[in-house]
N, CA, C and O atoms as a Tripos MOL2 file, in Angstrom:
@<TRIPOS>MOLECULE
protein
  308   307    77     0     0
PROTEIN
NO_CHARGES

@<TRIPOS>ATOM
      1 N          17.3210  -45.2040    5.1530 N.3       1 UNK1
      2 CA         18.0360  -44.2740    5.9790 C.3       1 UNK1
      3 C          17.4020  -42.8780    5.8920 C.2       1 UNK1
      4 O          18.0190  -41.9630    5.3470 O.2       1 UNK1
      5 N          16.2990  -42.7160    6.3690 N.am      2 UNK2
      6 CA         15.1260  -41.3490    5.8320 C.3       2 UNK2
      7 C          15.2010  -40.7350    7.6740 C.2       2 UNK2
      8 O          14.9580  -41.3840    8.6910 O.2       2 UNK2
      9 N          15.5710  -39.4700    7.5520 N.am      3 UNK3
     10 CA         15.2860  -39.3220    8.8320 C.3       3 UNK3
     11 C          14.3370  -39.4600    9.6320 C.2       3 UNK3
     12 O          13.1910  -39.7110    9.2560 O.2       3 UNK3
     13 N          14.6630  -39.3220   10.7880 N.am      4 UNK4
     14 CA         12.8680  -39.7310   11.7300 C.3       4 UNK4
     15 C          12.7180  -38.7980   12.8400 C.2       4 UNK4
     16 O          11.6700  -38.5910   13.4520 O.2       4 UNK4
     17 N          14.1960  -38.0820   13.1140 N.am      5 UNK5
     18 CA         13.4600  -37.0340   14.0560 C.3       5 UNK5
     19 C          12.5280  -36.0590   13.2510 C.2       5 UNK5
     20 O          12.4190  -35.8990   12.0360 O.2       5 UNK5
     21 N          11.8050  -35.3760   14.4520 N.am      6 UNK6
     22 CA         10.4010  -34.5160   14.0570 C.3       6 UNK6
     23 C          11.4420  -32.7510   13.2540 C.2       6 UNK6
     24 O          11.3220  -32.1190   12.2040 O.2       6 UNK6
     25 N          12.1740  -32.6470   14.2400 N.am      7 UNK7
     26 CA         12.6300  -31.1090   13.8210 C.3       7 UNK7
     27 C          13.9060  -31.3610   12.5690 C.2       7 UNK7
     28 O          14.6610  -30.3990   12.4310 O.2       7 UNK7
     29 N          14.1560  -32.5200   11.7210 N.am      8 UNK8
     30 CA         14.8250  -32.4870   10.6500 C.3       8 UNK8
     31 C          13.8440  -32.7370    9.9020 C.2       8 UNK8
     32 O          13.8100  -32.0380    8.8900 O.2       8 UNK8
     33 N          12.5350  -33.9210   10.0920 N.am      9 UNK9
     34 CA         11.7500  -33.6040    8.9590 C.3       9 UNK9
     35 C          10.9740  -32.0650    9.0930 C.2       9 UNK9
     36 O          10.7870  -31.7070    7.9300 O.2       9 UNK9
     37 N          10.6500  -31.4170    9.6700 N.am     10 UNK10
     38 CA         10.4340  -30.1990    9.6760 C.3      10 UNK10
     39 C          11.3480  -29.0180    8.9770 C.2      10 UNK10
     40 O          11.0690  -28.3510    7.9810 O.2      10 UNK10
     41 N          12.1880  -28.9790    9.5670 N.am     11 UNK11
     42 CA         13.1840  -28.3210    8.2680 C.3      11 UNK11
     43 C          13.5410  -28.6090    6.7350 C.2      11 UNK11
     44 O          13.8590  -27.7270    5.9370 O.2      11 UNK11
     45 N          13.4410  -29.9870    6.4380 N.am     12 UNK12
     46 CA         13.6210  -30.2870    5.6490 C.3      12 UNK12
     47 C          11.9680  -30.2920    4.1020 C.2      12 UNK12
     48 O          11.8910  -30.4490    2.8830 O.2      12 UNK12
     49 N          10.9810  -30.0030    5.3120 N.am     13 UNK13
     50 CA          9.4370  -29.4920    4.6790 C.3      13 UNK13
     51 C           9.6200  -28.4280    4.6860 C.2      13 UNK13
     52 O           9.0340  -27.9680    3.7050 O.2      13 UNK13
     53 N          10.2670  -27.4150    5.3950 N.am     14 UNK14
     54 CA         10.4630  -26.0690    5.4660 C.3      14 UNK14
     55 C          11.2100  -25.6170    4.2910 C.2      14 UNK14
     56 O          10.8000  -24.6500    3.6490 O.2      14 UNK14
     57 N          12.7250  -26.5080    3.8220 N.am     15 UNK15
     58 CA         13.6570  -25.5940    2.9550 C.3      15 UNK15
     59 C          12.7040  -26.3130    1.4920 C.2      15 UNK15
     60 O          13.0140  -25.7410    0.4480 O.2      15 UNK15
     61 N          11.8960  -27.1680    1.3560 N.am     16 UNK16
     62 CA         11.7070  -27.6250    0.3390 C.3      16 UNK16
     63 C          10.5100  -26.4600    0.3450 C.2      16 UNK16
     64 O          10.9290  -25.7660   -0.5810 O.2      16 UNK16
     65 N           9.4230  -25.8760    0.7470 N.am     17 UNK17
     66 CA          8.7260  -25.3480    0.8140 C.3      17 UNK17
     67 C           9.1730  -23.1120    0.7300 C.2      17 UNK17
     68 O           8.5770  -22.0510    0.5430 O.2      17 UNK17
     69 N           9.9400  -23.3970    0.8910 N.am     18 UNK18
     70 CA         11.0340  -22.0530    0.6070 C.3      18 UNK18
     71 C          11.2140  -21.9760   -0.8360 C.2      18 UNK18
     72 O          10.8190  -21.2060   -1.7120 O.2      18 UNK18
     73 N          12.0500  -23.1850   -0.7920 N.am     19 UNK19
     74 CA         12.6460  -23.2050   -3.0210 C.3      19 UNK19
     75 C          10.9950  -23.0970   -3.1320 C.2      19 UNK19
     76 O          10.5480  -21.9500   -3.1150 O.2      19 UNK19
     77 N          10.2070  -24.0070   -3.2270 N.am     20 UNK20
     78 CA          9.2880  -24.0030   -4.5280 C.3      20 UNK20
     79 C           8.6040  -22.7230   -4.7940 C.2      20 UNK20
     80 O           8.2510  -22.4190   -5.9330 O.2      20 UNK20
     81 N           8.2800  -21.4640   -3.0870 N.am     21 UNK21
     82 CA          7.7170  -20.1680   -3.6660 C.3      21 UNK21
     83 C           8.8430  -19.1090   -3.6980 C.2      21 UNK21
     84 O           8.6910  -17.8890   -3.7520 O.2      21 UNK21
     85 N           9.9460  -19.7690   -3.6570 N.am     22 UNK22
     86 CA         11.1520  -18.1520   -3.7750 C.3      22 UNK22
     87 C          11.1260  -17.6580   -5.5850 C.2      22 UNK22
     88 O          11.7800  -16.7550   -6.1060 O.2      22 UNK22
     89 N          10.0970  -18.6410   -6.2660 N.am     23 UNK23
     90 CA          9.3990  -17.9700   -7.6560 C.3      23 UNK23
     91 C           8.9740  -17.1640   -7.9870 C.2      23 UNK23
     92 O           9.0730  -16.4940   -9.0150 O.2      23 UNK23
     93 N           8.2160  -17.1010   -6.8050 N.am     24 UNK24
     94 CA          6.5970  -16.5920   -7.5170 C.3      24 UNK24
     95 C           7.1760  -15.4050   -7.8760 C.2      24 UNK24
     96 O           8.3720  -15.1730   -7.7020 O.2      24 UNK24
     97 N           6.1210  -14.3680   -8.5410 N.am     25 UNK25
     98 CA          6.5370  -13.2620   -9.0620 C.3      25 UNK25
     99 C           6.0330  -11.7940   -8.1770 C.2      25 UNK25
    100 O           4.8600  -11.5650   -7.8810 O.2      25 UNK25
    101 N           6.8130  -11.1900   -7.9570 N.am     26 UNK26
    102 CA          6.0410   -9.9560   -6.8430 C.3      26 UNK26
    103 C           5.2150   -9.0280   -8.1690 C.2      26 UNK26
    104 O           5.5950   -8.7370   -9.3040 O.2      26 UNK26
    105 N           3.7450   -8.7020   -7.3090 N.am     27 UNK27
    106 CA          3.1810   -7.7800   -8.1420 C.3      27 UNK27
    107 C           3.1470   -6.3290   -7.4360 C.2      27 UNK27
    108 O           2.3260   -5.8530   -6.6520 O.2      27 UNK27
    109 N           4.7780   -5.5900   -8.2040 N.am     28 UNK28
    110 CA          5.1800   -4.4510   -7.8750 C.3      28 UNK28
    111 C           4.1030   -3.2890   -7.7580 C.2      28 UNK28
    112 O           4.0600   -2.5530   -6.7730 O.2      28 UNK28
    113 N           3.2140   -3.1770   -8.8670 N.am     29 UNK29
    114 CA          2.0820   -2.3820   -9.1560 C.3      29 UNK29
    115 C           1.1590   -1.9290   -8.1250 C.2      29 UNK29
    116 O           0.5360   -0.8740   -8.0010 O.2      29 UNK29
    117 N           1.2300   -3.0760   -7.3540 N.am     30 UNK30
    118 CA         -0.5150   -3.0990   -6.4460 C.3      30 UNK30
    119 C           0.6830   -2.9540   -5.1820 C.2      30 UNK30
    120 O           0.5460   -1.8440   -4.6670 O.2      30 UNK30
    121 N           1.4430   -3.4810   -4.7430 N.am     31 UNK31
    122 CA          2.7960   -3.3210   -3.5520 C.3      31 UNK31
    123 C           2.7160   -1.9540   -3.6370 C.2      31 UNK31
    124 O           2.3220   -1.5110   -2.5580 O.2      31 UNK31
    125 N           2.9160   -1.0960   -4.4430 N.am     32 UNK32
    126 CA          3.4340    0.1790   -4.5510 C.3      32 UNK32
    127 C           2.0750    0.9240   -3.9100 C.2      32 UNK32
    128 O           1.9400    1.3350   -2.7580 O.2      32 UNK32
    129 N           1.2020    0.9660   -4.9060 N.am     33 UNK33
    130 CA         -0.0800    1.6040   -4.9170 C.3      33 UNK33
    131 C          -0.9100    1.3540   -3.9800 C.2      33 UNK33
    132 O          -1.9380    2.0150   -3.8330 O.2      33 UNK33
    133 N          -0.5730    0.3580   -3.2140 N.am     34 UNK34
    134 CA         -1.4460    0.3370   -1.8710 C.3      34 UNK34
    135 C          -1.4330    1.1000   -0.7380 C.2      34 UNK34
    136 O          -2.4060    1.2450    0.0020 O.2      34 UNK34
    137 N           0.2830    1.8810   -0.4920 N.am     35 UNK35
    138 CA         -0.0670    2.8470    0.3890 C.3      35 UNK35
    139 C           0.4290    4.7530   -0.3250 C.2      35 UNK35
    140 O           1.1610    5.6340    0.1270 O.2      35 UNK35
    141 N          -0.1960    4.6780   -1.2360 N.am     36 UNK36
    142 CA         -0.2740    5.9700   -1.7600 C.3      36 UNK36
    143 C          -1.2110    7.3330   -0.9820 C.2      36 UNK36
    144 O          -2.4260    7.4790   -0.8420 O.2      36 UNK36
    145 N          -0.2410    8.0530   -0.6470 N.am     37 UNK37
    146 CA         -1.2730    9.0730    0.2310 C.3      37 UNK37
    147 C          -1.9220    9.4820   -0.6680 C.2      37 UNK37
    148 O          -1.7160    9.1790   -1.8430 O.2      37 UNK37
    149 N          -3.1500   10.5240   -0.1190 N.am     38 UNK38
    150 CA         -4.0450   11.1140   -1.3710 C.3      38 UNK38
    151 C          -4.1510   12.1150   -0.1230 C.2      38 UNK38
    152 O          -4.2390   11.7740    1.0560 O.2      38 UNK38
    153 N          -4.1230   13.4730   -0.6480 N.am     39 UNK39
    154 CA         -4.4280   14.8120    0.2270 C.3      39 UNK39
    155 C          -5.1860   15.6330   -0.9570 C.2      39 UNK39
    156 O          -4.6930   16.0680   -1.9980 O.2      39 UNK39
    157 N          -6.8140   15.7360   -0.3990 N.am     40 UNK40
    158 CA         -7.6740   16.5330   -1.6070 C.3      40 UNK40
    159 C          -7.9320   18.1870   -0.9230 C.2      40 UNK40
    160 O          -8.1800   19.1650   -1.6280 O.2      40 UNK40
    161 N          -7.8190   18.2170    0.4460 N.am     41 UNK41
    162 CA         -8.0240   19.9240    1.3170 C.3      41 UNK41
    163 C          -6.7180   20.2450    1.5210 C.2      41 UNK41
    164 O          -5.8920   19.3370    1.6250 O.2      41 UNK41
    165 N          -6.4410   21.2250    1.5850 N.am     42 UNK42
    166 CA         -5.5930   22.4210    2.2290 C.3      42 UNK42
    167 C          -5.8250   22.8930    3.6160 C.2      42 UNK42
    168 O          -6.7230   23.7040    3.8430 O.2      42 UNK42
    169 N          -5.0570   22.4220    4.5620 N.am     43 UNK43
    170 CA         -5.8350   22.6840    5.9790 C.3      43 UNK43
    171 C          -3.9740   22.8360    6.9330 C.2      43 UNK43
    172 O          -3.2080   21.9740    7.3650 O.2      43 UNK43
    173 N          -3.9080   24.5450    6.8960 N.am     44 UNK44
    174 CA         -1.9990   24.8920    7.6620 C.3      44 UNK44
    175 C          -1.6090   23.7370    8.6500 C.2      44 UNK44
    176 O          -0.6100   23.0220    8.7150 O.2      44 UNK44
    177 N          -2.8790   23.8210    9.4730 N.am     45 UNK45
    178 CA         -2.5510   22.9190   10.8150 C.3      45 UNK45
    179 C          -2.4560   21.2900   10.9220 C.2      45 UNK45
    180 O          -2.4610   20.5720   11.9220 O.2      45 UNK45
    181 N          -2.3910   21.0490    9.8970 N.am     46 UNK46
    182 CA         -1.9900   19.4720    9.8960 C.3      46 UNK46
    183 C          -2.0440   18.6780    8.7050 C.2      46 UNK46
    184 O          -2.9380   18.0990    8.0870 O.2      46 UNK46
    185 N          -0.3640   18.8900    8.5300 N.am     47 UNK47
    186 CA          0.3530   18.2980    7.1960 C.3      47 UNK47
    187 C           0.2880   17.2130    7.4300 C.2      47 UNK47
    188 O           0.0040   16.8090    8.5570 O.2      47 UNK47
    189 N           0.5390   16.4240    6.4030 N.am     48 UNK48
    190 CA          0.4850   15.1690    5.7550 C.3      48 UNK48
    191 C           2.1450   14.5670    6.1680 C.2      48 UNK48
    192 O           3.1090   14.8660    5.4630 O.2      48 UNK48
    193 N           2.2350   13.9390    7.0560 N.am     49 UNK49
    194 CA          3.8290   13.1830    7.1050 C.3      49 UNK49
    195 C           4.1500   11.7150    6.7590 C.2      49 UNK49
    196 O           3.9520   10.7770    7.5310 O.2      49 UNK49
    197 N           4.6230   11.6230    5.6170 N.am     50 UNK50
    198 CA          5.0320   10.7320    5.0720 C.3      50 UNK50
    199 C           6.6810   10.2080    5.6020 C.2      50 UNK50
    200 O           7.6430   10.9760    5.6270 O.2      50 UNK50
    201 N           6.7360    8.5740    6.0490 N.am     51 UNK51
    202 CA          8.2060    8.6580    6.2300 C.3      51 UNK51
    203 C           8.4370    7.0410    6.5940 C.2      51 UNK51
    204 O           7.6170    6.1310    6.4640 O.2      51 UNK51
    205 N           9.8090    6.9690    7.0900 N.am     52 UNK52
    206 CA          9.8890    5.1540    7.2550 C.3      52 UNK52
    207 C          10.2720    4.8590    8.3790 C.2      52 UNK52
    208 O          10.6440    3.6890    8.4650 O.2      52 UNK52
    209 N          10.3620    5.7040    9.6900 N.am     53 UNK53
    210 CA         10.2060    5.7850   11.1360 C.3      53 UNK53
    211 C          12.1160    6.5540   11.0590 C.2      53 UNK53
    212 O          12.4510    7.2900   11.9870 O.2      53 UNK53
    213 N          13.0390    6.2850   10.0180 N.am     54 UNK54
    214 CA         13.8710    7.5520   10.6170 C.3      54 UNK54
    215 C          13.4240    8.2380    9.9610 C.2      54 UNK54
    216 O          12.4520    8.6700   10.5800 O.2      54 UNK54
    217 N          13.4870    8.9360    8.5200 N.am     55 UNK55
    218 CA         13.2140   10.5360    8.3270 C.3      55 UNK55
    219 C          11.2330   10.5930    8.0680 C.2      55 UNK55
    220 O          10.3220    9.7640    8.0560 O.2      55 UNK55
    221 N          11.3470   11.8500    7.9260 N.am     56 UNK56
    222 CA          9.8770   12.1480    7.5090 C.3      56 UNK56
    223 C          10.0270   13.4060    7.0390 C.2      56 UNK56
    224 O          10.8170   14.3150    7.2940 O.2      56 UNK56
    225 N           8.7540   13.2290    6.0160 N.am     57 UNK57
    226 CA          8.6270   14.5900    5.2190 C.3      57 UNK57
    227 C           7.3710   14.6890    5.4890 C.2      57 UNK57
    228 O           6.5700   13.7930    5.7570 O.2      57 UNK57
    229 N           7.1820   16.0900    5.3910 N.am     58 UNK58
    230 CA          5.8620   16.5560    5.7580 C.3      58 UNK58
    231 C           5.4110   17.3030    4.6240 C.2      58 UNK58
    232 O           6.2460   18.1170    4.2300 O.2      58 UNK58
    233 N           4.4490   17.2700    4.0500 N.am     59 UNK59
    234 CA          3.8700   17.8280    2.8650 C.3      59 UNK59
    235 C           2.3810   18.2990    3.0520 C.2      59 UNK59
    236 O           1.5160   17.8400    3.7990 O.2      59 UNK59
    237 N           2.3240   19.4320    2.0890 N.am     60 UNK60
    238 CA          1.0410   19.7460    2.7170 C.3      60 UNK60
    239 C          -0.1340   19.5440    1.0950 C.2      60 UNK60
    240 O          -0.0380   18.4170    0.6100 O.2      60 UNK60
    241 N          -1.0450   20.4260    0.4010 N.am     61 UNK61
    242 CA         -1.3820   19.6020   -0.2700 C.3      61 UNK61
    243 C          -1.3030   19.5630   -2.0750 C.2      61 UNK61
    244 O          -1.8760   18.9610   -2.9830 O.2      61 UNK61
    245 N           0.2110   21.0170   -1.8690 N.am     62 UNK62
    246 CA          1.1580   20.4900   -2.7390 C.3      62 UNK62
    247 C           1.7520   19.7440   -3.2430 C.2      62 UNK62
    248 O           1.9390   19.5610   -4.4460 O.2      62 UNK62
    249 N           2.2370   19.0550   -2.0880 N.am     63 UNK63
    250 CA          3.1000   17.9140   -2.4130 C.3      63 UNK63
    251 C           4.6800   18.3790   -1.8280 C.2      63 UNK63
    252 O           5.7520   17.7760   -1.8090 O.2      63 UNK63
    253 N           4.3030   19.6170   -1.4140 N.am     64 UNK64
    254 CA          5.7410   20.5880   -1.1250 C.3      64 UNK64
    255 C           5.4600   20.7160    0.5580 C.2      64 UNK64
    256 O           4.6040   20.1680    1.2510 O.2      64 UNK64
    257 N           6.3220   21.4730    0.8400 N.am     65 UNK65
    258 CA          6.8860   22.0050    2.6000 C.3      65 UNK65
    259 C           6.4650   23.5960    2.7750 C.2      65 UNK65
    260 O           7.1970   24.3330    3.4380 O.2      65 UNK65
    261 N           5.3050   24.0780    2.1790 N.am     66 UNK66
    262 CA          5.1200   25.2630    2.0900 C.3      66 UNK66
    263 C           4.7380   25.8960    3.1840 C.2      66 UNK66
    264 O           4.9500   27.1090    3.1930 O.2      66 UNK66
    265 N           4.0800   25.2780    4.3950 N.am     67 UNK67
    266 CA          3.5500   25.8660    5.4420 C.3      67 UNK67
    267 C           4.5220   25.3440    6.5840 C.2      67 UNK67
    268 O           4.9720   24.2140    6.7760 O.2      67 UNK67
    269 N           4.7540   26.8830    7.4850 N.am     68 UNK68
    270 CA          5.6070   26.4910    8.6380 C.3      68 UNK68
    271 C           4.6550   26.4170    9.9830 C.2      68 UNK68
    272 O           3.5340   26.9080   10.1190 O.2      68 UNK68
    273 N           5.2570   25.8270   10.7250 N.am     69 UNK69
    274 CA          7.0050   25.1570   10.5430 C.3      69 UNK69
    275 C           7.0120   23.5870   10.3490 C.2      69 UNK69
    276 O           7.4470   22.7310   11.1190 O.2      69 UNK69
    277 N           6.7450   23.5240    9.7990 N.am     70 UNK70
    278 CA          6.8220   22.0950    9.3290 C.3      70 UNK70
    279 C           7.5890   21.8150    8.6550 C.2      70 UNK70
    280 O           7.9720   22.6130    7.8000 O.2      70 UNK70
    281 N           8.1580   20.4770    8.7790 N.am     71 UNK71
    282 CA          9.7890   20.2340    7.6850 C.3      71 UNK71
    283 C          10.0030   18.9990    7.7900 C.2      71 UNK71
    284 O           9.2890   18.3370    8.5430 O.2      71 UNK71
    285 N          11.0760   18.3810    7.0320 N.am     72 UNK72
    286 CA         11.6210   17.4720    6.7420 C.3      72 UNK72
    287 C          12.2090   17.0430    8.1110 C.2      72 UNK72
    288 O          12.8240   18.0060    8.5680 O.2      72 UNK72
    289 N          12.2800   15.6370    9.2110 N.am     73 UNK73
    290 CA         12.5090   15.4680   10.0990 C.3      73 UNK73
    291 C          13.7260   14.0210   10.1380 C.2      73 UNK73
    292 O          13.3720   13.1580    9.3340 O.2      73 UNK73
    293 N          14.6430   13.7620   10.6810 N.am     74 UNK74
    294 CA         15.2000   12.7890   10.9630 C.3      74 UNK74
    295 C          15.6840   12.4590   12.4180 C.2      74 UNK74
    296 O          15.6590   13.2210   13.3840 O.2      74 UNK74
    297 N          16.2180   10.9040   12.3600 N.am     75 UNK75
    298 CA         16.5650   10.6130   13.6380 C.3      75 UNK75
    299 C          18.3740   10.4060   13.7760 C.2      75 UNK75
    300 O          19.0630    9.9390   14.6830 O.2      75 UNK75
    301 N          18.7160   10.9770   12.4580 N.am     76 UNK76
    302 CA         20.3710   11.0840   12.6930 C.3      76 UNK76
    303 C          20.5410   12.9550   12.5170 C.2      76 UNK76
    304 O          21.5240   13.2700   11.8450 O.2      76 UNK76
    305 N          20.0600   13.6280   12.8190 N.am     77 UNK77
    306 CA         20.3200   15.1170   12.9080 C.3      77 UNK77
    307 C          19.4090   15.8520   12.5520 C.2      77 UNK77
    308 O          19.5490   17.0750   12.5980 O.2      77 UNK77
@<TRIPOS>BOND
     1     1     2 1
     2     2     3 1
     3     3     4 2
     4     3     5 am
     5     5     6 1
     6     6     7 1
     7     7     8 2
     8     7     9 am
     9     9    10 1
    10    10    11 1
    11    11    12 2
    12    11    13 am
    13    13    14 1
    14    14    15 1
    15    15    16 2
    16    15    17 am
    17    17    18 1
    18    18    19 1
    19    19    20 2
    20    19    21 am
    21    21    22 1
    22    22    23 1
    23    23    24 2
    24    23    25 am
    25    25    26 1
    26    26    27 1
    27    27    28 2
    28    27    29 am
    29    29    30 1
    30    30    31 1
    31    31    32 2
    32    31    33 am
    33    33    34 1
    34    34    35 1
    35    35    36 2
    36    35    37 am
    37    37    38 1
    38    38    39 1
    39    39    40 2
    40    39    41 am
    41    41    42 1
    42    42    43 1
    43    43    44 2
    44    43    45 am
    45    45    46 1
    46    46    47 1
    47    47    48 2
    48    47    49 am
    49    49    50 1
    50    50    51 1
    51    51    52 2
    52    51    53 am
    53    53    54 1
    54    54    55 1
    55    55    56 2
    56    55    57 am
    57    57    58 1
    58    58    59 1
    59    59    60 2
    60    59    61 am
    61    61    62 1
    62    62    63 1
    63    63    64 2
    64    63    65 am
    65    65    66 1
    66    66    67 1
    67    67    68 2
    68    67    69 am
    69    69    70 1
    70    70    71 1
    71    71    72 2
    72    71    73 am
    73    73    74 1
    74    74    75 1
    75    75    76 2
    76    75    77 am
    77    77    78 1
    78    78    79 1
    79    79    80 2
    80    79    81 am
    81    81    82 1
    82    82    83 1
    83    83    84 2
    84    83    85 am
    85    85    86 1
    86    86    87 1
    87    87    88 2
    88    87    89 am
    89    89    90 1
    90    90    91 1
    91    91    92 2
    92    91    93 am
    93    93    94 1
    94    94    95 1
    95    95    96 2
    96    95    97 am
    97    97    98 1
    98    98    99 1
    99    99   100 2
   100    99   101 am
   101   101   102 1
   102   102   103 1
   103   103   104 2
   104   103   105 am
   105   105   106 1
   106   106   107 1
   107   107   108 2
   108   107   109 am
   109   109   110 1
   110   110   111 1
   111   111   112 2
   112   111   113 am
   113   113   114 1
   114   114   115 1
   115   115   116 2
   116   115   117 am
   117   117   118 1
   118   118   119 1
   119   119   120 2
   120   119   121 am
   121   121   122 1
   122   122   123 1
   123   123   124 2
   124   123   125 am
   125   125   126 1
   126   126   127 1
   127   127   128 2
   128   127   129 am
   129   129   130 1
   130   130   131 1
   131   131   132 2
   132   131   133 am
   133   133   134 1
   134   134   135 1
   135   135   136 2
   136   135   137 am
   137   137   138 1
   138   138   139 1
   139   139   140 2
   140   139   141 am
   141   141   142 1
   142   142   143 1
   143   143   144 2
   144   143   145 am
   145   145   146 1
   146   146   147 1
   147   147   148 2
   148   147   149 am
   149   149   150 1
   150   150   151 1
   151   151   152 2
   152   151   153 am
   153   153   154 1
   154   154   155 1
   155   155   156 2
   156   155   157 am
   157   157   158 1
   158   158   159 1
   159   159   160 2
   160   159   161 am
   161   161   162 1
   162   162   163 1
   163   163   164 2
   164   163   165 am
   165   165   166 1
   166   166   167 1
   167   167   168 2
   168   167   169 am
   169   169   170 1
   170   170   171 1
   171   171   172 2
   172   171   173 am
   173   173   174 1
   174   174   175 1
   175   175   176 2
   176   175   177 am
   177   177   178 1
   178   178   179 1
   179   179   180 2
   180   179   181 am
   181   181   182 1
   182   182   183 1
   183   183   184 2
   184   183   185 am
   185   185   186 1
   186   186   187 1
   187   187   188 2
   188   187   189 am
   189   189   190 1
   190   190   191 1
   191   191   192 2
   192   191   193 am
   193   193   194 1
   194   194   195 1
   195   195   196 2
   196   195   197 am
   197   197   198 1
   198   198   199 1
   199   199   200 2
   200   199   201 am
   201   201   202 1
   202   202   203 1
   203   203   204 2
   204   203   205 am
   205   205   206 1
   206   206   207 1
   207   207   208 2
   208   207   209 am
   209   209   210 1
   210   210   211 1
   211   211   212 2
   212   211   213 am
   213   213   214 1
   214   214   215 1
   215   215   216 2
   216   215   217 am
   217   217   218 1
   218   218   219 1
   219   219   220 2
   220   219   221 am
   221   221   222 1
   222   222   223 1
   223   223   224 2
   224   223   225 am
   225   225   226 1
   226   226   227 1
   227   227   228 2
   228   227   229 am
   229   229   230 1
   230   230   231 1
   231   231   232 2
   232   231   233 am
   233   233   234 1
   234   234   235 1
   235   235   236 2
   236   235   237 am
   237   237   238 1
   238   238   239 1
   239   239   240 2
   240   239   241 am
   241   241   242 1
   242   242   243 1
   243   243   244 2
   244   243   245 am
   245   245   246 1
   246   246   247 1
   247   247   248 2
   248   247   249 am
   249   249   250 1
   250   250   251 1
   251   251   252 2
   252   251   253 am
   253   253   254 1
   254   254   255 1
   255   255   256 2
   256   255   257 am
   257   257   258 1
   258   258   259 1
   259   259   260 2
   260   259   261 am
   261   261   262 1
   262   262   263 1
   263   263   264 2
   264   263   265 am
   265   265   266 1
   266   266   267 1
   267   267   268 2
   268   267   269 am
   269   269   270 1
   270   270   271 1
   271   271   272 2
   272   271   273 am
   273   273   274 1
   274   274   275 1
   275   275   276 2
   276   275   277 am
   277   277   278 1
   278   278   279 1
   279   279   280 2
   280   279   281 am
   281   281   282 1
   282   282   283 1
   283   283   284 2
   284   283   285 am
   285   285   286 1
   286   286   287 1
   287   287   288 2
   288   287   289 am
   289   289   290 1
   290   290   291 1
   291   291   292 2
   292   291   293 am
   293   293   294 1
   294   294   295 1
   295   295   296 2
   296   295   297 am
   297   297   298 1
   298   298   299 1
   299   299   300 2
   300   299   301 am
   301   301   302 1
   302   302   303 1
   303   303   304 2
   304   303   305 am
   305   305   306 1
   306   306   307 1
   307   307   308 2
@<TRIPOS>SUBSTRUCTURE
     1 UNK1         2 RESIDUE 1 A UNK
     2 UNK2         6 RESIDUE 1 A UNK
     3 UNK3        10 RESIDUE 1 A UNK
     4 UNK4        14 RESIDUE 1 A UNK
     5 UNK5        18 RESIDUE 1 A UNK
     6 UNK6        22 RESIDUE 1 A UNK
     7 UNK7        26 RESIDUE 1 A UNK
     8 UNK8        30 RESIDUE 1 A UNK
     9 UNK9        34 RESIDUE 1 A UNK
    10 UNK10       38 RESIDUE 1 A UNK
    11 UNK11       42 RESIDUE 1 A UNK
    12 UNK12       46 RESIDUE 1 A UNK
    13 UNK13       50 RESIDUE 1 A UNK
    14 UNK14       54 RESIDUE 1 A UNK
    15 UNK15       58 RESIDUE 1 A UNK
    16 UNK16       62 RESIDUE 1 A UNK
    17 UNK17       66 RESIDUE 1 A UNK
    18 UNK18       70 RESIDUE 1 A UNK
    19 UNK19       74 RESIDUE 1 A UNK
    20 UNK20       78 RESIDUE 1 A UNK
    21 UNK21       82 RESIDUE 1 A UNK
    22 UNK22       86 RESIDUE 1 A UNK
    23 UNK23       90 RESIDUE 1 A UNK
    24 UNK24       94 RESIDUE 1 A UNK
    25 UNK25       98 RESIDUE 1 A UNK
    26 UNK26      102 RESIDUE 1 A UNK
    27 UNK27      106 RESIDUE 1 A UNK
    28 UNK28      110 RESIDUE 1 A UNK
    29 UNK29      114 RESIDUE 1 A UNK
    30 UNK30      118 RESIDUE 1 A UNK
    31 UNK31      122 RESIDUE 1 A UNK
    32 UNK32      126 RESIDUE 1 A UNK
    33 UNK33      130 RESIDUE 1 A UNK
    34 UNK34      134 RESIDUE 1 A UNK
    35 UNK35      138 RESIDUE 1 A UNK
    36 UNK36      142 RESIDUE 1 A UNK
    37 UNK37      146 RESIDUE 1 A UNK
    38 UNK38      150 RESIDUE 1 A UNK
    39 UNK39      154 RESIDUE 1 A UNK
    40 UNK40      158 RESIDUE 1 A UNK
    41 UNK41      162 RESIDUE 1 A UNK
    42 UNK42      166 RESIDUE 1 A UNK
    43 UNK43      170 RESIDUE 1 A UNK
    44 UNK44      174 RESIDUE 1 A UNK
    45 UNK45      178 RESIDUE 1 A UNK
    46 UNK46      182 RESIDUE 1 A UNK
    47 UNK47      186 RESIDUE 1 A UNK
    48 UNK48      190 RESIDUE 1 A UNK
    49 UNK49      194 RESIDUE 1 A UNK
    50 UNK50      198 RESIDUE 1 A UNK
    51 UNK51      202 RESIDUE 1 A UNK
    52 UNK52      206 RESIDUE 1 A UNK
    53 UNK53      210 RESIDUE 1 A UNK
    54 UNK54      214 RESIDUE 1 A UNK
    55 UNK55      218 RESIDUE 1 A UNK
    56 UNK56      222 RESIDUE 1 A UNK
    57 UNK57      226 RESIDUE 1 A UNK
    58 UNK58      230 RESIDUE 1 A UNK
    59 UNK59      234 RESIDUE 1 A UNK
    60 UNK60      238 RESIDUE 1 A UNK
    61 UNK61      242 RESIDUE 1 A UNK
    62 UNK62      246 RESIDUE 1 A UNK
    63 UNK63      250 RESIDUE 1 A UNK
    64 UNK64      254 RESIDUE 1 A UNK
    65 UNK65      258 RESIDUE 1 A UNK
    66 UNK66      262 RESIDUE 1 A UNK
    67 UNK67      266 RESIDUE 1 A UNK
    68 UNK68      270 RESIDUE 1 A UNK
    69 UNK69      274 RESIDUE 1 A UNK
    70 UNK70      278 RESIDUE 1 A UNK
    71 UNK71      282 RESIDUE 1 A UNK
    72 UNK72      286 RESIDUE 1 A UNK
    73 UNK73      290 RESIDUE 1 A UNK
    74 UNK74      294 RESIDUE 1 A UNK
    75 UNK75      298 RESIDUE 1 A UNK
    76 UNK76      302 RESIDUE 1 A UNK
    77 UNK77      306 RESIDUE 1 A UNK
């Protein structure tokens, strides 16, 4: 009594194939460090904006908001 349609054995390769890598281990280290900005010049006219499509921060090559007008930006106010 083994199923025989195509889209239950497919799901059923699918959820078995889910459990065996919902293991593995995330390597936080290299995830993180892969999109690390790096700002080495000082240049007023075009800060560095870092953000996750609602807010953004703009930094220049402080690491701070020192040059205007540039600022901290969002899409709820």
């Amino acid at each position: 009594m083994f199923p025989t349609e195509p889209s239950t054995i497919y799901c059923l390769f699918l959820l078995c194939w889910i459990f065996l890598t919902s293991n593995a281990a995330i390597d936080r280290h290299s995830l993180v460090t892969r999109y690390n900005p790096t700002r080495i010049t000082s240049n007023p006219t075009t800060p560095m904006q870092v953000g996750n499509g609602n807010f953004a921060f703009g930094a220049d090559v402080t690491s701070l908001q020192t040059f205007l007008p540039f600022a901290t930006m969002s899409s709820w106010g």
